[in-house]
ZAMARGU-4260 file (C-alpha; in steps of 0.2 Angstrom, whole numbers, plus 5000, padded with zeros to 4 digits):
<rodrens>
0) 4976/4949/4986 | 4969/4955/4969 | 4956/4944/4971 | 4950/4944/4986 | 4950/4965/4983
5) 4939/4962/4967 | 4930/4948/4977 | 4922/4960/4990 | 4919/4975/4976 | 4905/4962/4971
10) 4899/4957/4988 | 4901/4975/4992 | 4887/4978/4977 | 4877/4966/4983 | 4877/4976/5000
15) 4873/4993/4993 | 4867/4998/4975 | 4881/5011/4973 | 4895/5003/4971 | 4902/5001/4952
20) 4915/4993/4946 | 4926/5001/4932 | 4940/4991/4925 | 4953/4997/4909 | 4957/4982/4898
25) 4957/4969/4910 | 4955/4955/4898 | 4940/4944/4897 | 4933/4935/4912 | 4940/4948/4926
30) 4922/4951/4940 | 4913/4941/4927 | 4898/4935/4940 | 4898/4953/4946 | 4896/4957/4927
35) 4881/4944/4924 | 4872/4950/4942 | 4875/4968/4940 | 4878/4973/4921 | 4872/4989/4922
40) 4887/4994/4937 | 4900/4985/4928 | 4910/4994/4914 | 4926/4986/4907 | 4934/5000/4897
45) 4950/4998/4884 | 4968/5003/4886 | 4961/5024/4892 | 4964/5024/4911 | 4963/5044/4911
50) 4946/5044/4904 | 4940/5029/4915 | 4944/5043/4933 | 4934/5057/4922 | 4920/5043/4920
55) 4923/5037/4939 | 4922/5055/4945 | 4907/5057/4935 | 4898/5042/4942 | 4902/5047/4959
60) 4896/5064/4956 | 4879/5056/4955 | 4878/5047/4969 | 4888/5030/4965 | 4904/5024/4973
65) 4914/5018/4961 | 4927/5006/4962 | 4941/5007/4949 | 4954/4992/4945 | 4971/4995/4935
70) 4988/4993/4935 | 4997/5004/4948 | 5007/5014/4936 | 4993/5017/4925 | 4982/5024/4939
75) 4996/5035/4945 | 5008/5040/4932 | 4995/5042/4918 | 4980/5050/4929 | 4990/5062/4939
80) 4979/5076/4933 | 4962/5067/4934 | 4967/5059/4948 | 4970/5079/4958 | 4957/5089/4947
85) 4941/5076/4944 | 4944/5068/4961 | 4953/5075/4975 | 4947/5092/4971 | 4930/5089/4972
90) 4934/5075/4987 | 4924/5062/4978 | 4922/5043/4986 | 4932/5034/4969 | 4942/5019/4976
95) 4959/5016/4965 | 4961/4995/4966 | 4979/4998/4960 | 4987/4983/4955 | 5007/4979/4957
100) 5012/4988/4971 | 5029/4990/4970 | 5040/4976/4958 | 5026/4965/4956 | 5028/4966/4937
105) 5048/4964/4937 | 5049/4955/4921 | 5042/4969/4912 | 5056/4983/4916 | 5052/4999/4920
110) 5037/5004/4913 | 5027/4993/4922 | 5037/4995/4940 | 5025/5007/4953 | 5040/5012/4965
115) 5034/5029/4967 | 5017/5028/4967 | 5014/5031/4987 | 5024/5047/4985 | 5010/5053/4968
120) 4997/5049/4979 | 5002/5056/4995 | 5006/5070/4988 | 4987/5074/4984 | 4975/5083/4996
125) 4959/5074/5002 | 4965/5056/4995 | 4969/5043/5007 | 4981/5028/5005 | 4981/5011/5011
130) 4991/4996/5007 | 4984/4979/5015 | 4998/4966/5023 | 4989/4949/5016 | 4972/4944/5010
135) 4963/4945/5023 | 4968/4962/5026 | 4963/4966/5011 | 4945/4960/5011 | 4944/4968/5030
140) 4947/4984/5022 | 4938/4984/5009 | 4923/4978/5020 | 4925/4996/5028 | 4928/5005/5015
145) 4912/5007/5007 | 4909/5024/5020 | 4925/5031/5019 | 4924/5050/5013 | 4934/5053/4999
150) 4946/5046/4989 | 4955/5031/4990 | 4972/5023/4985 | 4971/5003/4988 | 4989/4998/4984
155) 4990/4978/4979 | 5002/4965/4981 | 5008/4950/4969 | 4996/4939/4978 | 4998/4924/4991
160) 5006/4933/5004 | 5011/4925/5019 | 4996/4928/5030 | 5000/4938/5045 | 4987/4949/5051
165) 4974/4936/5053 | 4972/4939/5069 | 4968/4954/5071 | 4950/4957/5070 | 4943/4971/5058
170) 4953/4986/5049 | 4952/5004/5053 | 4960/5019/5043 | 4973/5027/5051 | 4978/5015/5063
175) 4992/5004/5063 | 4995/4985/5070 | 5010/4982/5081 | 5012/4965/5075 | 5026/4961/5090
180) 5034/4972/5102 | 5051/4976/5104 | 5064/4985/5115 | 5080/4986/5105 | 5073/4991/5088
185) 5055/4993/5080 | 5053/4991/5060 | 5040/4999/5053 | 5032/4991/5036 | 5016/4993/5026
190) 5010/4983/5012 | 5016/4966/5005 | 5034/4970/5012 | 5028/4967/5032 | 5028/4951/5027
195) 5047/4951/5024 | 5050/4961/5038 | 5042/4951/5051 | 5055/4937/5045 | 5068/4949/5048
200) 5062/4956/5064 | 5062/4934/5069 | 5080/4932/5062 | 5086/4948/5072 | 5078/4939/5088
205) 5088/4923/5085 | 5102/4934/5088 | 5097/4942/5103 | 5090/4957/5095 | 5074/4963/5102
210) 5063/4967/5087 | 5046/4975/5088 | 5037/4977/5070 | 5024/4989/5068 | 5013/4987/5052
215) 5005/5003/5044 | 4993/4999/5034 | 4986/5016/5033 | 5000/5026/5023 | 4990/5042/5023
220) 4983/5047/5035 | 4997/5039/5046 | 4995/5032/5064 | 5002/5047/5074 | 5001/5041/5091
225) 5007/5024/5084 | 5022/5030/5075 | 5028/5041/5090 | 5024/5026/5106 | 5037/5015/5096
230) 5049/5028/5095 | 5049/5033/5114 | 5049/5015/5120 | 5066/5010/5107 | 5084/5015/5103
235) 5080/5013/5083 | 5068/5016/5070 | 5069/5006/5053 | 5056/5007/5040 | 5055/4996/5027
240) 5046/4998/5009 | 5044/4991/4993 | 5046/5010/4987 | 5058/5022/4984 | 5065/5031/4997
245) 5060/5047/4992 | 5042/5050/4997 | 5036/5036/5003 | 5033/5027/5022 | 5051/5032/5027
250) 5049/5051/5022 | 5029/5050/5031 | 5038/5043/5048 | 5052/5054/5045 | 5040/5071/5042
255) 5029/5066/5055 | 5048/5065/5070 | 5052/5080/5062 | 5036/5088/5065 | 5034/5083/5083
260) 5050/5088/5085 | 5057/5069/5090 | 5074/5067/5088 | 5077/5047/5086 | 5087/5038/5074
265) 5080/5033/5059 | 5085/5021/5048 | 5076/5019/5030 | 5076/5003/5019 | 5068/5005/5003
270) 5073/5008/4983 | 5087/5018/4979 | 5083/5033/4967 | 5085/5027/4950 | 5077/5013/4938
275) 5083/4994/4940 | 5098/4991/4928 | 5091/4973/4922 | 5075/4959/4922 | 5072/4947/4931
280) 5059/4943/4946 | 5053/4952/4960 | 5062/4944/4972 | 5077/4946/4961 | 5077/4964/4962
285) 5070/4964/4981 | 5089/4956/4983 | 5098/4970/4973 | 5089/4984/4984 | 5094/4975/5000
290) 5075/4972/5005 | 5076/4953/5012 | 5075/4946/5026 | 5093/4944/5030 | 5097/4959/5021
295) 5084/4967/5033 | 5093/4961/5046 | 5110/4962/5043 | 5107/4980/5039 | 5098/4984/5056
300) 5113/4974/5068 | 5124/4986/5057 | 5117/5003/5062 | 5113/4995/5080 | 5133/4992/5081
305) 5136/5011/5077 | 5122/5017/5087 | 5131/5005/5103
</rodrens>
């Protein structure tokens, strides 16, 4: 998914003599045809992320767009105030290509885990979020976003996702896919986790379950008129995140019921509040959180059975 997002920033230069590419110590060979085509819109910067938004927000300033790759914690932890005061403030067109989503980087602890990076950048006026299902998701929304006003958070997988929005043809902010319909239940996912949850949604369906899933790949703004259809037309709502539960998809689809005054069941899968206890892989710790498959599953015939 990485690739195919730094892929189309060159293709996207080729298109349009704005785009820049910024990168913070990304080691050697990262865009390198992009570097050789376009060396004066390609600047690979060391280990000084809050400095490279100054320097994004600068470009932008004077016309660019610039398109800026690190990892996610790095863009969001370490940039908070550059990221609100250089380029929210000013609404400025700087595209974040955050990398690691999520537990992406599980073997490196903690540090290196973006769990609450769609709650930092939510949380931001002006800046928009988006985090893209598979590949080609990715390189159809980076296709569009060369016009998007303002800011943007691109959140980014591990890479090799299963593939399951091919089908549906081009991306546009702020709208959701329903990826299959449902009566009994509809999950809502965004990100690399849809995939997982459309395994889920087809083991609740060997059981009988009716499971619709409805992928928002827009986090902010949020598909309104999406998000409330499926709660009208279902007993249940479950979203499902690779995210803490604070802040995240499950508090925007629980702000936006509150908001319209919809009173429906809500069920929220994500990470618990607190920082992962040991190593290991991303799947690993997917499993402690509850947020595979059959985990998804299990946990959704449970509150089904309360809700009976």
């Amino acid at each position: 998914m990485r690739q195919q997002a730094l892929d189309m920033v060159h293709e996207l230069a080729r298109r349009d003599s704005r785009v820049v590419f910024i990168g913070s110590d990304l080691g050697p060979g990262v865009l390198e045809a992009m570097r050789q085509e376009f060396p004066d819109r390609f600047f690979m910067e060391g280990v000084s992320e809050a400095n490279i938004i100054g320097m994004a927000a600068g470009l932008a300033m004077d016309g660019y767009i610039p398109y800026v790759n690190t990892i996610a914690t790095f863009l969001t932890r370490r940039c908070y105030e550059q990221l609100a005061i250089d380029l929210c403030l000013h609404n400025l067109p700087v595209r974040l290509i955050s990398n690691g989503g999520g537990m992406v980087y599980a073997p490196l602890g903690p540090t290196h885990l973006a769990t609450e990076d769609l709650a930092i950048v939510r949380a931001l006026p002006n800046m928009s979020v988006v985090a893209p299902a598979d590949e080609t998701e990715m390189i159809r929304m980076m296709g569009a976003s060369l016009d998007l006003p303002g800011p943007l958070y691109i959140r980014v997988g591990k890479g090799n996702e299963p593939v399951v929005t091919g089908h549906i043809p081009g991306f546009t902010f702020g709208k959701a896919v329903e990826l299959r319909s449902g009566r009994d239940v509809v999950l809502i996912s965004t990100g690399a986790q849809t995939g997982q949850t459309l395994k889920a949604a087809d083991l609740l369906a060997e059981t009988g379950v009716d499971a619709g899933l409805l992928h928002l790949p827009t986090v902010k703004p949020l598909d309104r008129d999406a998000v409330l259809s499926a709660a009208v037309g279902t007993a249940l709502l479950v979203s499902v995140e690779e995210h803490t539960l604070i802040g995240g998809l499950g508090s925007a689809v629980a702000d936006l019921l509150a908001d319209a005054g919809v009173l429906k069941p809500l069920l929220r899968l994500g990470l618990p509040d607190a920082y992962p206890t040991g190593y290991g892989s991303q799947e690993y710790l997917l499993g402690q959180a509850g947020l595979l498959p059959a985990q998804i599953a299990a946990q959704v015939q449970e509150r089904l059975a309360i809700l009976s």
